[in-house]
Structures are given as structure tokens and as C-alpha cells.
C-alpha positions as CSV (number, residue, x, y, z in Angstrom):
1,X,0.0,0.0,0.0
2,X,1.7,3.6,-0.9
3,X,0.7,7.0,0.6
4,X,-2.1,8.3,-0.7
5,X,-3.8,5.3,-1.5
6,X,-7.9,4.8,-1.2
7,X,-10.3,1.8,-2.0
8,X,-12.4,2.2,-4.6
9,X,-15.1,-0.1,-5.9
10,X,-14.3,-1.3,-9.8
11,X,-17.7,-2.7,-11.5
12,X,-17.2,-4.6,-14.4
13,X,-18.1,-6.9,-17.1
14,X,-16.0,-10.1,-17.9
15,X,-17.2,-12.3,-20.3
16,X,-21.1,-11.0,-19.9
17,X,-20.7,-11.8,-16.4
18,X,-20.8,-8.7,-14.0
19,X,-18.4,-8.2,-11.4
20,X,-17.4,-6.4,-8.3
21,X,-14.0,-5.8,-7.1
22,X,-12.3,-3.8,-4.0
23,X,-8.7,-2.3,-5.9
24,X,-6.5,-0.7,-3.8
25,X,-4.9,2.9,-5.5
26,X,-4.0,6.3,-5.3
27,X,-6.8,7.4,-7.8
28,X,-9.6,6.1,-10.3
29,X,-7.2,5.8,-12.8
30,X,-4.6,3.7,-11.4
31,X,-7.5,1.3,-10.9
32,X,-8.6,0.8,-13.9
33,X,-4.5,0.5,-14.6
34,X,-4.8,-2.4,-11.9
35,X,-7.8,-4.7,-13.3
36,X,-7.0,-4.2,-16.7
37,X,-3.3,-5.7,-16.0
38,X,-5.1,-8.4,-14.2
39,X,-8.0,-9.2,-16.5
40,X,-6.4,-8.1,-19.5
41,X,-8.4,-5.9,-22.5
42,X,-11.4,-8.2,-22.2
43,X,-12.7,-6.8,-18.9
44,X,-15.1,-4.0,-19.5
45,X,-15.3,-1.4,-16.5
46,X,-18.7,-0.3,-15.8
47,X,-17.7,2.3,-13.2
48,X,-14.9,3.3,-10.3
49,X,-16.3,4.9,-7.5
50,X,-14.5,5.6,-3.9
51,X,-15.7,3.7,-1.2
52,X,-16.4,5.7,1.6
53,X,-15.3,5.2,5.4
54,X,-18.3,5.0,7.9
């Protein structure tokens, strides 16, 4: 984990299958960079949103 960093909540499409994952990154950007060097070009992101604290 690096300074800076948040969770955010990646929605996505693999396959026609939806899924959610928790990414770990210092903004929206870097992770999308993060499931698309796991799931490759094939994963469609749906949306990236912060997950807030409570």
C-alpha cells in the first residue's frame, strides 16, 4: 500500500458476467490500470467509485 492510496469499488463486465471488485490505488485511474493488468483488454469497466469510510 503507498501513501495516498484509497479503496475504490471497480464494476465490471467479464465475459457478460458482472463483477465487483475492491482495488486498492491512489486514484480512479490507477485502478482501472490495476484490473485491466489483471483481467487483461477483455474486462469492461462499468464504473470506479470511492468507497467511503463510515
Amino acid at each position: 500500500m503507498r501513501c495516498g492510496s484509497k479503496c475504490f469499488v471497480v464494476e465490471m463486465e467479464i465475459k457478460g458476467e458482472k463483477q465487483i471488485k475492491s482495488v486498492t490505488a491512489r486514484t480512479s485511474v490507477d485502478a482501472r490500470k490495476t484490473i485491466r493488468g489483471e483481467y487483461g483488454a477483455g474486462a469492461y469497466i462499468l464504473s470506479v467509485t470511492e468507497e467511503k469510510k463510515k
